[in-house]
Steps between C-alpha positions, in 0.01 A plus 500: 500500500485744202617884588243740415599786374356794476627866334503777772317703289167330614607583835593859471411800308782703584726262421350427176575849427794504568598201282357667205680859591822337551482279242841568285462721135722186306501160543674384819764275480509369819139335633458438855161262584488585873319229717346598795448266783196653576150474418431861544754806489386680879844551631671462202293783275764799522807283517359346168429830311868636662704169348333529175489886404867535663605192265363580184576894552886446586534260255406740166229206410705268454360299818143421543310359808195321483384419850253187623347415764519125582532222787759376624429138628714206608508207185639199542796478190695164419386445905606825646285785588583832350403828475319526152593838392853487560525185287352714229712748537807280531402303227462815264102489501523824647772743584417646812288400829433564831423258763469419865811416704313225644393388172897518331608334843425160288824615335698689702474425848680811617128687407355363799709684756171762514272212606748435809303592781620830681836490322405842339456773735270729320455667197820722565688185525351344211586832300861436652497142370381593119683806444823412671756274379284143572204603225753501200630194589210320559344619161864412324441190601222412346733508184516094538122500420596667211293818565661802651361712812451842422289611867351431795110623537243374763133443347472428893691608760542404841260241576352347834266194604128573501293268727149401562449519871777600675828712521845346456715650777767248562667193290260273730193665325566375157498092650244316318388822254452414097630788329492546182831597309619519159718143535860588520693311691632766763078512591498126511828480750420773738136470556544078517760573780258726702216253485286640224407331134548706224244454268652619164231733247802678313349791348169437499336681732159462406531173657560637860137522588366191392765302653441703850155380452552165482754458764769468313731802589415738759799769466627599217824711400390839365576847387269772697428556078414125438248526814263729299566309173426184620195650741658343834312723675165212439684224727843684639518703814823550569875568324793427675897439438482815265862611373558081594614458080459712183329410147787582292505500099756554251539587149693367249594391175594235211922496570597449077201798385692733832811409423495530117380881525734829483662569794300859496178248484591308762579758761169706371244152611719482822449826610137538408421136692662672790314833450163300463621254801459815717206634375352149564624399880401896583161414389474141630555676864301788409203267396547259823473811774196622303323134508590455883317761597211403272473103643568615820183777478311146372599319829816377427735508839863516449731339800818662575778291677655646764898508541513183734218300242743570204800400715334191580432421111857561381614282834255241376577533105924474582496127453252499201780677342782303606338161384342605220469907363869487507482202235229635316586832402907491596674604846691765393242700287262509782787614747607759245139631521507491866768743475354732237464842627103677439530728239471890621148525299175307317507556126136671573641719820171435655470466880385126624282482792568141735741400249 
């Protein structure tokens, strides 16, 4: 399947605006063609305009971003599937990206540590995860992809299971339910092993709706954000397991293009993916408490697990980890983010109600 892309300009004002005031007084020497996996900006709009004005002001000119907005599917590639962008990026088509973690989990298994189910606490955990010592590693090593991580960002958040018909309160609940997930292979081991059939859709979440209508999925895993988008609220009563795993996205880009820039160059893109990063998660939870309230005002119920119902999960989840999580993503990282502390703040300092 062919990528469409599509400038961001069509898909905001302000941003073109700010691509034409930003736009360097000589001729850059350094272009960046920044893909998008996205086919709209939402929560990516200031993080965009921050990366690209802090960029090609610190850099005198001599760097200049063009951003796109693009998809990101799975393609199959001498028999493998791979994420798209990031084999443009790696090959040199483009320098710089930005994908889903369960997307670049095709290449890096490590990625799919935030589709684990409960292995991440909450979003001061996950902050704890990307800004402590793990998130540089894990974006290092995407160096054997040859593409380098610059940031973690969202474009999601924590997500939970939305159902037709009834609330998930206990592992037992999700026997015999067709969810629909975006096909990595931590989805397909867990929810196998508690009796459910994932049903994969990948991105596309158009799709949810006419599948719930003809019987084939009647869950699905969601964002509270990706509710409204997708208009669950037509055939989906309920959301449950919220805070269960986390949409996760990174940025990065083409390893020879990073690596043959000045050092001054180098350390200006990595600090303004990192600015940007936090601009972006910040408004990804911003965005999702905003939208809960609104599905929820449209009769959407959300289901809270008590202290004994989450107990029970992680009791019943244990050996799904020692038979196959473990193998999937690797033992030791997901002990070492067992052990990661919460981080003493969000990067938006808002207050989370029923996180």
């Amino acid at each position: 399947m062919k990528t469409q892309m599509k400038p961001v300009i069509a898909v905001s004002c302000l941003l073109a605006l700010l691509m034409g005031a930003a736009s360097p007084v000589h001729a850059a020497k350094h272009k960046i063609r920044w893909l998008l996996g996205h086919p709209n900006l939402d929560f990516f709009e200031a993080a965009a305009e921050s990366f690209k004005s802090e960029v090609e002001k610190g850099s005198g000119g001599d760097i200049e971003v063009q951003i796109v907005t693009a998809e990101d599917p799975w393609r199959n590639n001498q028999g493998q599937v791979r994420p798209e962008i990031a084999d443009k990026v790696a090959s040199g088509e483009a320098e710089m990206g930005h994908s889903f973690t369960n997307v670049l989990g095709k290449i890096d298994h490590r990625l799919w540590a935030f589709d684990c189910p409960y292995l991440m606490k909450g979003y001061l955990h996950m902050e704890g995860v990307i800004e402590g010592p793990l998130g540089p590693e894990l974006l290092e090593g995407l160096r054997g992809q040859k593409i380098v991580g610059l940031a973690f960002t969202y474009s999601g958040g924590a997500e939970g299971m939305a159902t037709t018909d009834r609330e998930l309160r206990g592992p037992e609940d999700l026997k015999g339910r067709k969810v629909g997930v975006f096909g990595s292979d931590v989805d397909t081991a867990w929810l196998t092993a508690l009796g459910a059939k994932p049903v994969p859709i990948i991105h596309q979440l158009t799709t949810i709706n006419p599948l719930t209508q003809t019987g084939e999925i009647d869950t699905a895993v969601v964002t509270w954000r990706r509710v409204r988008e997708a208009h669950l609220q037509e055939r989906y009563k309920y959301v449950s397991l919220m805070n269960s795993s986390y949409l996760v996205s990174v940025t990065y880009i083409n390893e020879k293009f990073y690596d043959g820039l000045p050092e001054k160059h180098r350390k200006l893109l990595k600090e303004s993916a990192l600015k940007a990063a936090r601009i972006e998660r910040a408004r990804t939870i911003e965005l999702n408490e905003t939208t809960k309230r609104e599905v929820m005002a449209k009769g959407i119920v959300p289901v809270y697990l008590s202290g004994a119902a989450h107990a029970r999960f992680q009791e019943a989840l244990r050996p799904v980890y020692e038979t196959a999580l473990n193998g999937i993503v690797g033992k030791d990282l997901i002990e070492r983010i067992r052990k990661t502390n919460d981080s003493p703040k969000l990067p938006s300092g808002i207050e989370l109600v029923g996180r």
